[in-house]
C-alpha positions in Angstrom: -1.6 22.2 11.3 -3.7 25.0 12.9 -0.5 26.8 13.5 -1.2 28.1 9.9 -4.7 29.9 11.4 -5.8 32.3 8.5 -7.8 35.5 8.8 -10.7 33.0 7.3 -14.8 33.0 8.1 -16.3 29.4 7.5 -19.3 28.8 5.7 -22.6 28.3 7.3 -20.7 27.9 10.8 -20.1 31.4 12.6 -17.3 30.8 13.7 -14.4 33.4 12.8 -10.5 32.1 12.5 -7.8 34.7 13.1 -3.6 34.2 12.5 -1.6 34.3 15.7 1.2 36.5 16.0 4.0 35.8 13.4 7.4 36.5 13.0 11.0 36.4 15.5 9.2 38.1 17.7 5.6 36.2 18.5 5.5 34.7 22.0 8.3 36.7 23.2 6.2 38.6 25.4 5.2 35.6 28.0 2.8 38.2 30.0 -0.7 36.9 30.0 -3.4 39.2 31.1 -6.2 36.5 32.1 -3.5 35.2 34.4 -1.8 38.5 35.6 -4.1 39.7 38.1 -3.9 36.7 40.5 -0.8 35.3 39.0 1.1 35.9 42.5 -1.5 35.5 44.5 -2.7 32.0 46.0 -1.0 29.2 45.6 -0.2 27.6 42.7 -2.7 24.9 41.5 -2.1 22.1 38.6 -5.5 23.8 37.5 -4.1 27.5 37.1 -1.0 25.7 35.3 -3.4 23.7 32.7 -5.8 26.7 32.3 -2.5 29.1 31.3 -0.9 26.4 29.0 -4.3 26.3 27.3 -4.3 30.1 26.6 -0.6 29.7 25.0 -1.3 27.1 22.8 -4.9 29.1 21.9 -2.7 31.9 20.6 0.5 30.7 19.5 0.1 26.7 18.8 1.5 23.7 20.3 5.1 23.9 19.5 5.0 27.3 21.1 4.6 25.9 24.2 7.7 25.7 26.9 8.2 24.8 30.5 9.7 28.4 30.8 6.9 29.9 28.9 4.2 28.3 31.2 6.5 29.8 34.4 6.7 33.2 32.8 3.2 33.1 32.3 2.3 32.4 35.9 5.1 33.9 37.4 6.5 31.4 39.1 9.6 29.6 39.2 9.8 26.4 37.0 10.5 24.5 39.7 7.2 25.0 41.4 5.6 24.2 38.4 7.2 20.3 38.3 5.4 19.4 41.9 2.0 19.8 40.1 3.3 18.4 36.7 5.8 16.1 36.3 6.3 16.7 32.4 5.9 18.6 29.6 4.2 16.0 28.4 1.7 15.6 31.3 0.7 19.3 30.8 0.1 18.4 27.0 -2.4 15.6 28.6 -4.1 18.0 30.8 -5.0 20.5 28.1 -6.3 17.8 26.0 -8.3 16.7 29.8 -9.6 20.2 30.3 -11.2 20.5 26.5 -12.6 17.3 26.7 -14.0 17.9 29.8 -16.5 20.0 28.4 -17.9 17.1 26.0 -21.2 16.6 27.7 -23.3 13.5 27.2 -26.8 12.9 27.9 -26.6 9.5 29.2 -30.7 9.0 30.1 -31.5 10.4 26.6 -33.6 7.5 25.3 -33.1 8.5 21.6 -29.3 7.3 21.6 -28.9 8.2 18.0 -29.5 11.9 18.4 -27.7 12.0 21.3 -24.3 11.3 19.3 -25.5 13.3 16.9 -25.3 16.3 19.2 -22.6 15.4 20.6 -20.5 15.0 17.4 -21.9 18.7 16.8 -20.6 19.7 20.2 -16.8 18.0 19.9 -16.7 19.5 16.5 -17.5 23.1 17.7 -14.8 22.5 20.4 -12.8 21.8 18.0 -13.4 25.2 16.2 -13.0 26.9 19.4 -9.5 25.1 20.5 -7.9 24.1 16.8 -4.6 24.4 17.9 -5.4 21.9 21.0 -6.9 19.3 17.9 -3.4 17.5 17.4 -3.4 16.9 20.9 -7.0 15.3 20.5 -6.3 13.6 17.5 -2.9 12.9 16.0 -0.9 12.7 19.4 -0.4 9.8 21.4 -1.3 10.6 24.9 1.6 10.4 27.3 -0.6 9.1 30.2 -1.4 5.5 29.6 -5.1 4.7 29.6 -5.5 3.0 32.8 -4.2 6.6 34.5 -5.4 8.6 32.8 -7.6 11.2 34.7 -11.6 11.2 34.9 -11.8 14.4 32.5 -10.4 12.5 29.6 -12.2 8.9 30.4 -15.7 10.6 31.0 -16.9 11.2 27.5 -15.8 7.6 26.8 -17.5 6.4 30.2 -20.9 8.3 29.1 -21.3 7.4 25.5 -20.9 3.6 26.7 -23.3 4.0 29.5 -25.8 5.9 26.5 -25.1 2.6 24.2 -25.3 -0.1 26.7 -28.8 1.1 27.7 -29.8 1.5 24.5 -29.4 -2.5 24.1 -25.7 -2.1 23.0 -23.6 -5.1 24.1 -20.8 -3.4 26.0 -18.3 -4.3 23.2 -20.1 -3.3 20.6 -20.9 0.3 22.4 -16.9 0.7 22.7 -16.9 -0.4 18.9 -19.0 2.0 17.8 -17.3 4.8 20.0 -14.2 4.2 17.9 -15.9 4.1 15.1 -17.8 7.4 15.9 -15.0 9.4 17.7 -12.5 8.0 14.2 -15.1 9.2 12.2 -14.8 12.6 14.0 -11.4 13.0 13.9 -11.1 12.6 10.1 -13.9 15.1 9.6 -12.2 17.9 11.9 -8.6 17.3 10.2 -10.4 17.5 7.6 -12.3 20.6 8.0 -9.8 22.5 9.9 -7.7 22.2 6.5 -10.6 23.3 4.2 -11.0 26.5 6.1 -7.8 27.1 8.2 -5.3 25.8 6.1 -5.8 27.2 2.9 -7.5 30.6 3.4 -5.9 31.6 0.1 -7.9 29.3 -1.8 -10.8 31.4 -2.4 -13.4 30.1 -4.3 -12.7 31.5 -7.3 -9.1 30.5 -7.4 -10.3 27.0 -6.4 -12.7 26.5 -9.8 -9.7 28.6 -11.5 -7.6 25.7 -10.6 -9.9 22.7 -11.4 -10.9 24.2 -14.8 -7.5 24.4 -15.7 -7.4 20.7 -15.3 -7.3 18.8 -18.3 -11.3 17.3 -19.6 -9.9 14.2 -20.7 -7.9 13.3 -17.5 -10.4 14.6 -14.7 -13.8 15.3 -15.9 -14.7 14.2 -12.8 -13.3 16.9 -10.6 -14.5 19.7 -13.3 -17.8 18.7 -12.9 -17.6 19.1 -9.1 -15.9 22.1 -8.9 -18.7 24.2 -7.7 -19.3 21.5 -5.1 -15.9 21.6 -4.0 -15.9 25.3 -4.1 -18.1 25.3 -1.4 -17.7 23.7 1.8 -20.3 23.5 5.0 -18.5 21.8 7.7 -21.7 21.2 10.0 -23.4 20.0 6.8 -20.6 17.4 5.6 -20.6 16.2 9.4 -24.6 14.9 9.3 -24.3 14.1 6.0 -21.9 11.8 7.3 -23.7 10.9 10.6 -26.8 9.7 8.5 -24.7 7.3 6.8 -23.3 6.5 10.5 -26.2 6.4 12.4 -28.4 4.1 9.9 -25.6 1.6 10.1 -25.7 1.4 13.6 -29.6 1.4 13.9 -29.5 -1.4 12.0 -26.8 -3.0 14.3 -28.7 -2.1 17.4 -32.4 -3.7 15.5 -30.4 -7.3 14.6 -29.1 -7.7 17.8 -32.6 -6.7 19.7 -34.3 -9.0 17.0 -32.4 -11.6 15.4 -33.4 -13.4 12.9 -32.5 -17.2 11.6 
């Protein structure tokens, strides 16, 4: 997915999108500068291994992203890497831990709805920052199972529970609505990321090109909408979506405070 990163800017967000290195030759040259200077110096710590494996799949994706790569980056045998890391998987997990980690919540904010407003405005700009780390966020079933996982990864789950549950939330209806928040989320960043990552050929004007092209008779629909679809505001789409969201859940949150016969 975000191995495709274009040389895009996306509307309305600020936040610029540039192509890793290409070709038979990308990623051959392991050195990594924001590692080099204490690389060999210290011992070796399963945070210096996450933080490195983070700036490799940054630049070059996922797939990129090798045991032997992560050792040549640190400068280190790979064998010292696997007492702080048992897998390749489990260093997948803990770049997924360490982005996460940075997903604050408020949890004494007493306007709950606003407070998962901002911060489904703060996952989707981490997002932005770290595309390449999204299929580990979203599509990839975490190798740690849930019970062990560590408290970097539970804490934003652990927060926006403790922010529903005060709010009058039953405890399962605040991990409902987290799932149906945080699924929410997901679909709008795969989305998103494919509007203006994805396709950075589609300009514009190619895109109402395309749809005028379309027959009248068979998608009037889409022809009408082209200079909708021709534009595209992530931050925008996501409240739009929020409102509908949020009311839902006010009105969840108002039934169960004040029920009525």
């Amino acid at each position: 997915m975000a191995e495709c990163l274009g040389a895009t800017q996306q509307k309305g967000s600020g936040v610029a999108m540039t192509r890793p290195p290409t070709g038979p030759d990308a990623g051959a040259n392991d050195f990594d500068p924001s590692v080099a200077a204490g690389r060999n110096n210290g011992e070796l710590t399963r945070s210096m291994i996450l933080q490195t494996a983070l700036s490799i799949v940054d630049r070059d994706g996922v797939d990129r992203l090798s045991m032997r790569r992560l050792s040549n980056a640190l400068g280190r045998d790979p064998a010292m890497l696997y007492r702080h890391v048992p897998s390749k998987a489990a260093v997948l997990d803990g770049v997924a831990e360490i982005v996460l980690a940075q997903l604050a919540v408020n949890t004494a904010d007493p306007d709950w709805a606003a407070q998962l407003r901002t911060v489904a405005h703060a996952f989707r700009q981490l997002a932005l920052a770290h595309p390449n780390v999204v299929p580990l966020l979203v599509t990839r079933p975490l190798a740690t199972p849930l019970g062990q996982r560590p408290p970097g990864m539970l804490r934003p789950l652990e927060d926006v529970l403790a922010l529903l549950t005060a709010a009058g939330f039953s405890g399962d209806d605040a991990l409902h609505i987290y799932r149906v928040l945080f699924g929410f989320l997901y679909g709008h960043i795969l989305h998103e990321l494919q509007e203006v990552i994805e396709r950075p050929e589609e300009t514009d004007h190619v895109l109402r090109l395309g749809l005028h092209r379309l027959a009248i008779t068979e998608f009037p629909l889409l022809r009408a909408l082209a200079p909708a679809l021709a534009t595209y505001d992530g931050a925008a789409e996501l409240d739009r979506g929020l409102d509908l969201l949020l009311t839902g859940l006010t009105a969840t949150l108002t039934h169960h405070r004040y029920p009525t016969d």
